[in-house]
NUMARKOL-898382 format. One record per atom (N, C-alpha, C): residue number from 1; residue in one letter; x negated, y, z negated. Coordinates in steps of 0.02 Angstrom, whole numbers. Layout:
# residues N
+-----+---------+--------+--------+--------+
| num | residuo |      X |      Y |      Z |
+-----+---------+--------+--------+--------+
| NUM |       A |      X |      Y |      Z |
...
+-----+---------+--------+--------+--------+
//
This chain:
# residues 145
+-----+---------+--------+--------+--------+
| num | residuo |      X |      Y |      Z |
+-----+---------+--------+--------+--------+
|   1 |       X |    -43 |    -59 |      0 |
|   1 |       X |      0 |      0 |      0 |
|   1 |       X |    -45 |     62 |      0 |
|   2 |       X |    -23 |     92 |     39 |
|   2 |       X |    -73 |    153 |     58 |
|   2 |       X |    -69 |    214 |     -5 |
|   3 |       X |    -80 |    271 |    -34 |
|   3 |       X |    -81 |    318 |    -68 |
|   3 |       X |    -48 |    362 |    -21 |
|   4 |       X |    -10 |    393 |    -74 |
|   4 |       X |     30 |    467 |    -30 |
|   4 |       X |     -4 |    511 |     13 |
|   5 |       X |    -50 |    536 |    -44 |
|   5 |       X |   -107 |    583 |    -17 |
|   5 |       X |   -129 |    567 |     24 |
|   6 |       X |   -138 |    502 |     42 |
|   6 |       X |   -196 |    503 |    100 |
|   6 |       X |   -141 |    472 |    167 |
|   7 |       X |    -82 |    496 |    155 |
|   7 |       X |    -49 |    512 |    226 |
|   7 |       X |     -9 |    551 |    222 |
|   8 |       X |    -29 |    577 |    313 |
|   8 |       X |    -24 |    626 |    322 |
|   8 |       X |     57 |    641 |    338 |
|   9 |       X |     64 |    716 |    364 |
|   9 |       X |    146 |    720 |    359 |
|   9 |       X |    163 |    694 |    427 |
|  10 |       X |    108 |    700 |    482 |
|  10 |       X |    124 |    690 |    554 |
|  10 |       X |    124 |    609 |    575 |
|  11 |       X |    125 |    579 |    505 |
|  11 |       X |    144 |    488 |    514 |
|  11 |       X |    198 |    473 |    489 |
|  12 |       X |    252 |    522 |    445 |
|  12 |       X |    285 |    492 |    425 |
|  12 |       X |    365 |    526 |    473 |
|  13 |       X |    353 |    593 |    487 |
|  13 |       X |    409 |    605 |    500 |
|  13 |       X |    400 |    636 |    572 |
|  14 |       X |    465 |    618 |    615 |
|  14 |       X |    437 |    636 |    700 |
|  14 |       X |    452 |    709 |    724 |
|  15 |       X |    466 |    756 |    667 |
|  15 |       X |    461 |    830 |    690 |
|  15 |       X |    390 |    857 |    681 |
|  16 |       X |    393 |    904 |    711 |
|  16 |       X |    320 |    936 |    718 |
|  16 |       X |    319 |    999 |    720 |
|  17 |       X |    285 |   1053 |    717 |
|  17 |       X |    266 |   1134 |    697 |
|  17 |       X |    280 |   1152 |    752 |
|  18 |       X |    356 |   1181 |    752 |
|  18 |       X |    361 |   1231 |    698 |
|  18 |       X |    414 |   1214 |    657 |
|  19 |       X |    438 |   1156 |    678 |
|  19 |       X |    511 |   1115 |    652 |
|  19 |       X |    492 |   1110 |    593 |
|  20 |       X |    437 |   1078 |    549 |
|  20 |       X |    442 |   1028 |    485 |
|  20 |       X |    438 |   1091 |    424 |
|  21 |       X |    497 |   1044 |    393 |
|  21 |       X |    523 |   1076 |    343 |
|  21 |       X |    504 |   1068 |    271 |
|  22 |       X |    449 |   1025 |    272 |
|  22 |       X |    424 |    996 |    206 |
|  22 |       X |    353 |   1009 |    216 |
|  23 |       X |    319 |   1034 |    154 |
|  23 |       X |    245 |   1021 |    144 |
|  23 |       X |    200 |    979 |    116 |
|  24 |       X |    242 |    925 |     83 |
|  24 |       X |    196 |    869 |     55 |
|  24 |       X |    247 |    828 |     25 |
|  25 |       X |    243 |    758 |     22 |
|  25 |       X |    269 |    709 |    -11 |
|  25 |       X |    251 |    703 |    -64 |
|  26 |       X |    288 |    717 |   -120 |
|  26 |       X |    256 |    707 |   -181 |
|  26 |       X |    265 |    633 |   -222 |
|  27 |       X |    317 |    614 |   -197 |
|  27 |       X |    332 |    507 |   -236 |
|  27 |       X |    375 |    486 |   -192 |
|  28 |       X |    374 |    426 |   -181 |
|  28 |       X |    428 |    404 |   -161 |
|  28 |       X |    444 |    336 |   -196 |
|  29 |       X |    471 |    302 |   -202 |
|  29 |       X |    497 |    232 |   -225 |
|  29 |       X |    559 |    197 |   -191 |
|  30 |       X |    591 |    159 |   -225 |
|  30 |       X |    649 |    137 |   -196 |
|  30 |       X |    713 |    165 |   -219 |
|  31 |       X |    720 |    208 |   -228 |
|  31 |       X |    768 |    245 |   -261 |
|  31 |       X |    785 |    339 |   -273 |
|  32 |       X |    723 |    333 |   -266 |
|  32 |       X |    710 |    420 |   -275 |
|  32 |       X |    633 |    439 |   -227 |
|  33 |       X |    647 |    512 |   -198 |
|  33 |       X |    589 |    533 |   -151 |
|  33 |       X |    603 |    613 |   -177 |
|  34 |       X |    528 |    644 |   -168 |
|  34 |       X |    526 |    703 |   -175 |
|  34 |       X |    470 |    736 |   -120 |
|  35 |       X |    502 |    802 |   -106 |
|  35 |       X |    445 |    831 |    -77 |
|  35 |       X |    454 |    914 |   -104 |
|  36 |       X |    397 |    937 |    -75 |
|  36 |       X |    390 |    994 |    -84 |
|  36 |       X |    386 |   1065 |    -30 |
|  37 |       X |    423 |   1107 |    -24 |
|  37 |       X |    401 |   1158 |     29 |
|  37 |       X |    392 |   1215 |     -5 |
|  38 |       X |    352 |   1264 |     11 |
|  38 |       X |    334 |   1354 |      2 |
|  38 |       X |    406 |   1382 |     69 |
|  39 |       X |    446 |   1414 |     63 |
|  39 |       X |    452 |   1468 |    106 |
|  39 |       X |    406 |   1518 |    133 |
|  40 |       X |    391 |   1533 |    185 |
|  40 |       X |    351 |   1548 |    215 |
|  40 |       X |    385 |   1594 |    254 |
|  41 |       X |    371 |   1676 |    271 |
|  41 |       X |    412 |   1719 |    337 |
|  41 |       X |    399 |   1684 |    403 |
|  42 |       X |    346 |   1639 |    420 |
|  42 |       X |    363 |   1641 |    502 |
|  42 |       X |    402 |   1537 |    487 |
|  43 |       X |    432 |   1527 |    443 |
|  43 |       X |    482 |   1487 |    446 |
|  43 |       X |    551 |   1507 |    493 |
|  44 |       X |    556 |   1454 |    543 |
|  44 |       X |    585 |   1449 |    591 |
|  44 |       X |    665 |   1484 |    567 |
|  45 |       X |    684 |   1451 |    509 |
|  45 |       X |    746 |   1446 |    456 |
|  45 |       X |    740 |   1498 |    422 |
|  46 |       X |    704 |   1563 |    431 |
|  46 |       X |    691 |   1612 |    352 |
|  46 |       X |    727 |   1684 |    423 |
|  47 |       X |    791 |   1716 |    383 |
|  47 |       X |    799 |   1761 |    423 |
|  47 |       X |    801 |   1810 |    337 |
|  48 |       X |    797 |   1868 |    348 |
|  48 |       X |    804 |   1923 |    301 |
|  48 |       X |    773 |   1908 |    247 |
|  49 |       X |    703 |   1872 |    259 |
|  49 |       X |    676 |   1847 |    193 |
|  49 |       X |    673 |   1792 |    151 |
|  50 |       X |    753 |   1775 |    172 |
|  50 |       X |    763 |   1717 |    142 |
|  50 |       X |    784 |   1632 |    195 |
|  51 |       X |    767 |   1584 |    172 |
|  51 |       X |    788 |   1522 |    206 |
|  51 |       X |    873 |   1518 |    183 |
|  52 |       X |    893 |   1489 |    262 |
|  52 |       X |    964 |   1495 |    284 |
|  52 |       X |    969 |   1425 |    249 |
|  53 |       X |   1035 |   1421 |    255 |
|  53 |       X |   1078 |   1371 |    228 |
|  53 |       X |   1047 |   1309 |    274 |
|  54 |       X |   1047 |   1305 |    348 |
|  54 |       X |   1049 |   1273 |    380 |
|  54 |       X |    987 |   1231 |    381 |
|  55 |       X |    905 |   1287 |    352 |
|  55 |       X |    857 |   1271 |    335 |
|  55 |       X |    843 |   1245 |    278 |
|  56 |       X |    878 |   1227 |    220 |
|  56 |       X |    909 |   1197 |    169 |
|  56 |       X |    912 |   1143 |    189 |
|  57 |       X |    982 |   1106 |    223 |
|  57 |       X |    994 |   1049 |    252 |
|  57 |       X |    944 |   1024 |    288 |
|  58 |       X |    914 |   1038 |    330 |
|  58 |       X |    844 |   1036 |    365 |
|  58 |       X |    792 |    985 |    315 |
|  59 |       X |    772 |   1021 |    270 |
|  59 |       X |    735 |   1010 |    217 |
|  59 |       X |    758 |    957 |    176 |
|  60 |       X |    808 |    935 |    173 |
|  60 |       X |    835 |    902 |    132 |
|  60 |       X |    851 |    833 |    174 |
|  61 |       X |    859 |    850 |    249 |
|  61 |       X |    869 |    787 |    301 |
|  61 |       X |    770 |    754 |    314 |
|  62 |       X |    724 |    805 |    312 |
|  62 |       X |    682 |    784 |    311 |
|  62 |       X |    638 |    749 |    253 |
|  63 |       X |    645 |    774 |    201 |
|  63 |       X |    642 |    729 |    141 |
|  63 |       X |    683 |    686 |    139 |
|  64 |       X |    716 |    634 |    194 |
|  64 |       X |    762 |    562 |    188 |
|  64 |       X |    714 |    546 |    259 |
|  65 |       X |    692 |    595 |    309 |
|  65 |       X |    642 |    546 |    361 |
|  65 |       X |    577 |    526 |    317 |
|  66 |       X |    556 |    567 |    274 |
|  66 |       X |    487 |    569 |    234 |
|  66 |       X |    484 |    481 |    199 |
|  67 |       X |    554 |    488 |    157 |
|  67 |       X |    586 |    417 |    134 |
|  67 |       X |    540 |    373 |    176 |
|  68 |       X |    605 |    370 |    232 |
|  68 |       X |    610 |    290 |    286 |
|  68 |       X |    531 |    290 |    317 |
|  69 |       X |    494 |    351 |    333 |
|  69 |       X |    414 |    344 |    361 |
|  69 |       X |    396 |    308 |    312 |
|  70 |       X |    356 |    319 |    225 |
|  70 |       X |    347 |    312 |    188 |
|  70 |       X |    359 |    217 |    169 |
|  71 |       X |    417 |    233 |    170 |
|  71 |       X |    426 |    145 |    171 |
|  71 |       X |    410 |    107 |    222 |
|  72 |       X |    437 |    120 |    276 |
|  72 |       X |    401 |     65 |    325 |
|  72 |       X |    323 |     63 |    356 |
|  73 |       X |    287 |    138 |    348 |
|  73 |       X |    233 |    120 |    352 |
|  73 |       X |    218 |     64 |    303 |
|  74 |       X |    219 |     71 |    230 |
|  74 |       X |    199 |     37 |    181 |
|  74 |       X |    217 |    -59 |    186 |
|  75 |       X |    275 |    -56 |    232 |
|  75 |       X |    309 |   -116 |    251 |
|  75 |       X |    274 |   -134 |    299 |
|  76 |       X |    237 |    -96 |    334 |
|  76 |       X |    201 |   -128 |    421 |
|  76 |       X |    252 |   -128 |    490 |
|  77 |       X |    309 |    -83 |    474 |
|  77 |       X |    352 |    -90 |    535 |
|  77 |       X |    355 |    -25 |    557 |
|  78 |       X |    394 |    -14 |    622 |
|  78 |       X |    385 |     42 |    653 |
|  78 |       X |    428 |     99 |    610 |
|  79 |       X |    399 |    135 |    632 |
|  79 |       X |    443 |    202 |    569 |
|  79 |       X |    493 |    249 |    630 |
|  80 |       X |    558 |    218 |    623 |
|  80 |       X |    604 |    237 |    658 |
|  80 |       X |    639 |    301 |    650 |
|  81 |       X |    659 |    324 |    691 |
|  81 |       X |    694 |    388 |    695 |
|  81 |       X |    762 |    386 |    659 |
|  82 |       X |    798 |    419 |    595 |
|  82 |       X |    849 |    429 |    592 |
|  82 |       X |    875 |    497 |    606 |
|  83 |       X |    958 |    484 |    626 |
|  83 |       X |   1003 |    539 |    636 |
|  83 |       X |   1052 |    570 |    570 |
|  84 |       X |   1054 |    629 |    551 |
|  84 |       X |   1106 |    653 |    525 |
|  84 |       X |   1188 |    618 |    544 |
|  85 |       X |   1217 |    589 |    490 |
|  85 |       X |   1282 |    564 |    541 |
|  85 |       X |   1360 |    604 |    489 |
|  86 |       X |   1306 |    624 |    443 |
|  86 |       X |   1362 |    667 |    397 |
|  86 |       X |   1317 |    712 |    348 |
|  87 |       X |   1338 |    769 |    328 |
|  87 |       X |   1336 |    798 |    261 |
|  87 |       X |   1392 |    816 |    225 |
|  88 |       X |   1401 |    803 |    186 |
|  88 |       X |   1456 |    800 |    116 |
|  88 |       X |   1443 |    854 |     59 |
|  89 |       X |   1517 |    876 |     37 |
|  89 |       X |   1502 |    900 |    -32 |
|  89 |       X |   1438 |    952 |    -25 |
|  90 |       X |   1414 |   1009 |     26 |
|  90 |       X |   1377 |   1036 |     15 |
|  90 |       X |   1380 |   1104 |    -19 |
|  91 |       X |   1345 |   1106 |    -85 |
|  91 |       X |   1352 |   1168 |   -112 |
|  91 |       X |   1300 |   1208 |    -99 |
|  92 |       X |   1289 |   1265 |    -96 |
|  92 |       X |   1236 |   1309 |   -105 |
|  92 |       X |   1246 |   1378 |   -147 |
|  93 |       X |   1191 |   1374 |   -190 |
|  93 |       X |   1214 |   1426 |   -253 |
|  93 |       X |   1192 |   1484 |   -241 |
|  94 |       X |   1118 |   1491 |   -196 |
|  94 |       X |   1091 |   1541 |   -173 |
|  94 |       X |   1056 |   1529 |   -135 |
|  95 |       X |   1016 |   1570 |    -92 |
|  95 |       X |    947 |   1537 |    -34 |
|  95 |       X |    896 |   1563 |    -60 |
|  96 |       X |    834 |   1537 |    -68 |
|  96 |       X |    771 |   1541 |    -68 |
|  96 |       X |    747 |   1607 |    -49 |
|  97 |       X |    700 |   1644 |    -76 |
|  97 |       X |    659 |   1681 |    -42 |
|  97 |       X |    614 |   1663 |    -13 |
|  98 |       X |    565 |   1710 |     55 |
|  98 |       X |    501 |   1699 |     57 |
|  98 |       X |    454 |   1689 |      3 |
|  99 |       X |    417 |   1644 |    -35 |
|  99 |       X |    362 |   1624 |    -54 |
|  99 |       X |    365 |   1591 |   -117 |
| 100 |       X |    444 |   1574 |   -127 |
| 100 |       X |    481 |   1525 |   -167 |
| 100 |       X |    450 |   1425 |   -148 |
| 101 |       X |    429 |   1424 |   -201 |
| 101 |       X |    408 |   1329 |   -178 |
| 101 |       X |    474 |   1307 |   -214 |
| 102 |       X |    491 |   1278 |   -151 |
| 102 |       X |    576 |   1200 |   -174 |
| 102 |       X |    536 |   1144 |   -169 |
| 103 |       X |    561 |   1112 |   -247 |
| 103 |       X |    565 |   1036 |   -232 |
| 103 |       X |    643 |   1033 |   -214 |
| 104 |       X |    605 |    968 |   -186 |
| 104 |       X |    687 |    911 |   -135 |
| 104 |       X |    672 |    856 |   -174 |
| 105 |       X |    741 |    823 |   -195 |
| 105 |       X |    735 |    746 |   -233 |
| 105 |       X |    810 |    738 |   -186 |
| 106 |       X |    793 |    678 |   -159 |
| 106 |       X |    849 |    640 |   -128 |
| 106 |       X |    851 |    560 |   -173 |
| 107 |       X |    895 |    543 |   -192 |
| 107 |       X |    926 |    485 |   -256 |
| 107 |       X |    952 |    453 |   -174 |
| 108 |       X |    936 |    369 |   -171 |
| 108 |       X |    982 |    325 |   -145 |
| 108 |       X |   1040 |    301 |   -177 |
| 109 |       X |   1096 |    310 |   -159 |
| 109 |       X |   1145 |    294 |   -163 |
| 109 |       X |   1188 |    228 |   -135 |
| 110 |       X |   1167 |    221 |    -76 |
| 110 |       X |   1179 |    156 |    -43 |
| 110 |       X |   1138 |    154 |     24 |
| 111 |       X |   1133 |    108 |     35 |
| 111 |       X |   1104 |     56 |    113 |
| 111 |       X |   1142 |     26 |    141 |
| 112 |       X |   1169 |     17 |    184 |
| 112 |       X |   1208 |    -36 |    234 |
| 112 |       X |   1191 |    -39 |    287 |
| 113 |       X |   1160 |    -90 |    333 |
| 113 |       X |   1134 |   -101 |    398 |
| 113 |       X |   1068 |    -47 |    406 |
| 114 |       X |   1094 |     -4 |    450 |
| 114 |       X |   1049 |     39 |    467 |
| 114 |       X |   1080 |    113 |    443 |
| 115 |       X |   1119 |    124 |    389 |
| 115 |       X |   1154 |    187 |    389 |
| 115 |       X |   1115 |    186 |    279 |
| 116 |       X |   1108 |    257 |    266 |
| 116 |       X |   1073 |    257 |    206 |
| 116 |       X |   1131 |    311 |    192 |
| 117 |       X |   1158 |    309 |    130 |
| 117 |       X |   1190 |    373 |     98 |
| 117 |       X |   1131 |    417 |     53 |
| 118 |       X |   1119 |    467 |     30 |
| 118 |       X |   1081 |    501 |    -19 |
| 118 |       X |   1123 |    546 |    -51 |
| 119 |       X |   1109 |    564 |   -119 |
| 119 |       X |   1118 |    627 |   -144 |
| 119 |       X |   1051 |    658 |   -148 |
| 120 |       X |   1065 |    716 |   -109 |
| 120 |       X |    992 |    780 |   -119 |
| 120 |       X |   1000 |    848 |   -173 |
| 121 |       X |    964 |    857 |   -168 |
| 121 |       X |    932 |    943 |   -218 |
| 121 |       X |    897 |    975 |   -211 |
| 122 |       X |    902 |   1027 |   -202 |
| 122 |       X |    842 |   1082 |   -187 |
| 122 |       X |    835 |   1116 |   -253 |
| 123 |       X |    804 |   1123 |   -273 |
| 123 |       X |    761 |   1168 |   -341 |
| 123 |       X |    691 |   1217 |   -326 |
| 124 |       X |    725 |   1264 |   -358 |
| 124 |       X |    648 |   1341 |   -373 |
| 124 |       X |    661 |   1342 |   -456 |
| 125 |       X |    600 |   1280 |   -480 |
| 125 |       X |    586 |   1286 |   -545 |
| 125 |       X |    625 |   1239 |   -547 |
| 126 |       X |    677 |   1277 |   -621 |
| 126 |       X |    726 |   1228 |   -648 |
| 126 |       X |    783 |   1236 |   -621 |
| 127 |       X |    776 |   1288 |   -592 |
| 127 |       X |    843 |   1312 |   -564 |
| 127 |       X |    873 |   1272 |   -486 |
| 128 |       X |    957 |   1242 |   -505 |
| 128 |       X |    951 |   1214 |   -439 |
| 128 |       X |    980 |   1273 |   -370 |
| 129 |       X |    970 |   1231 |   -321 |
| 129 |       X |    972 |   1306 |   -274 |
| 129 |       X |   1035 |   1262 |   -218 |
| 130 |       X |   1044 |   1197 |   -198 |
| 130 |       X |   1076 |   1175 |   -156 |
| 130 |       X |   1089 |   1088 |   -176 |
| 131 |       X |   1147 |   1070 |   -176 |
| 131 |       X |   1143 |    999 |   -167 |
| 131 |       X |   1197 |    983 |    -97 |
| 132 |       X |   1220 |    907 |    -91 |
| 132 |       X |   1225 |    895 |    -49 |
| 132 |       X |   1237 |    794 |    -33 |
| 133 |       X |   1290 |    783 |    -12 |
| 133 |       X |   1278 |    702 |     -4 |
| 133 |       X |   1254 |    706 |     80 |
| 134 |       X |   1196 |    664 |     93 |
| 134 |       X |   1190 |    646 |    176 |
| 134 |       X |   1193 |    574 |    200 |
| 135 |       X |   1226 |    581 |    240 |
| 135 |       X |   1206 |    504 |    278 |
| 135 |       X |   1173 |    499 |    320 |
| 136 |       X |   1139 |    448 |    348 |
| 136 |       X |   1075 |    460 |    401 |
| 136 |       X |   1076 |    384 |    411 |
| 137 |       X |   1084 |    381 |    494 |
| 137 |       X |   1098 |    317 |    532 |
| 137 |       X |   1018 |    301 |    555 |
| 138 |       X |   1005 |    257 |    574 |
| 138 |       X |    916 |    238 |    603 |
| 138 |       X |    956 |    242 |    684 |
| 139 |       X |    912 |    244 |    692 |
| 139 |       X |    919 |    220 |    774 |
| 139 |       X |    871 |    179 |    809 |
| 140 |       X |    882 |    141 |    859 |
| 140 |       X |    804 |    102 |    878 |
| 140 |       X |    754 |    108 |    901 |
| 141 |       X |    764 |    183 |    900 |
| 141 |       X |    697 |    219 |    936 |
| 141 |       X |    636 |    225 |    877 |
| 142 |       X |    552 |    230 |    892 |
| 142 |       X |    529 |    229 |    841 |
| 142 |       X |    497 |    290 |    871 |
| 143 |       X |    479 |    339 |    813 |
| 143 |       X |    439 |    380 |    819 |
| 143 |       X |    381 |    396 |    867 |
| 144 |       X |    334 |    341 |    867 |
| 144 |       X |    305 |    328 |    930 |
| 144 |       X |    340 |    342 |    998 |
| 145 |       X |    388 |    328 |    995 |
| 145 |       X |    418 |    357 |   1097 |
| 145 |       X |    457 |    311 |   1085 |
+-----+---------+--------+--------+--------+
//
């Protein structure tokens, strides 16, 4: 089993700069994943300073690709592409500023076939900033092409 640290973000998840919405994987297991992002002004998602709602969800769909990379590298299989196939129950209490660091913790909730439910969170500090239920289907495409 490989160490977090020593992989990188461009193995686990198939967006790329200027798309990726996460800056580091901080755990993952079978049950719970976390990552971490800074808001940043030339974030794709940051209009008036602050990250949009939509860049929220973003962040929160990519900490569930971070997940499925994470595991199946560690498994030896191809690290497949999932799709958004729902978001649920999304609250948002406020948006982020520029130079605000969010953790993301996405909780598994269920697995069936190829479809994963999560509950996510966005947090600055202690404070929470967005949650959210997602579902995310695999598809058979693997990251590779």
């Amino acid at each position: 089993m490989r160490a977090i640290e020593d992989i990188t973000l461009e193995e686990l998840i198939p967006q790329r700069p200027p798309f990726v919405m996460i800056d580091r994987l901080v755990s993952c297991d079978t049950v719970f994943t976390v990552t971490e992002l800074e808001v940043r002004p030339d974030n794709v998602f940051v209009e008036n300073g602050r990250l949009t709602p939509s860049g929220m969800v973003e962040n929160m769909a990519q900490t569930c690709a971070a997940r499925i990379g994470y595991i199946s590298l560690n498994s030896g299989e191809p690290i497949r592409i999932g799709v958004i196939g729902a978001v649920d129950k999304l609250a948002v209490v406020r948006t982020p500023k520029v130079g605000e660091r969010l953790v993301t913790t996405v909780k598994l909730i269920e697995e069936v076939f190829q479809v994963t439910l999560v509950e996510a969170v966005v947090k600055s500090g202690d404070e929470e900033l967005a949650r959210c239920k997602i579902k995310i289907a695999l598809t058979e495409m693997d990251s590779n092409g």
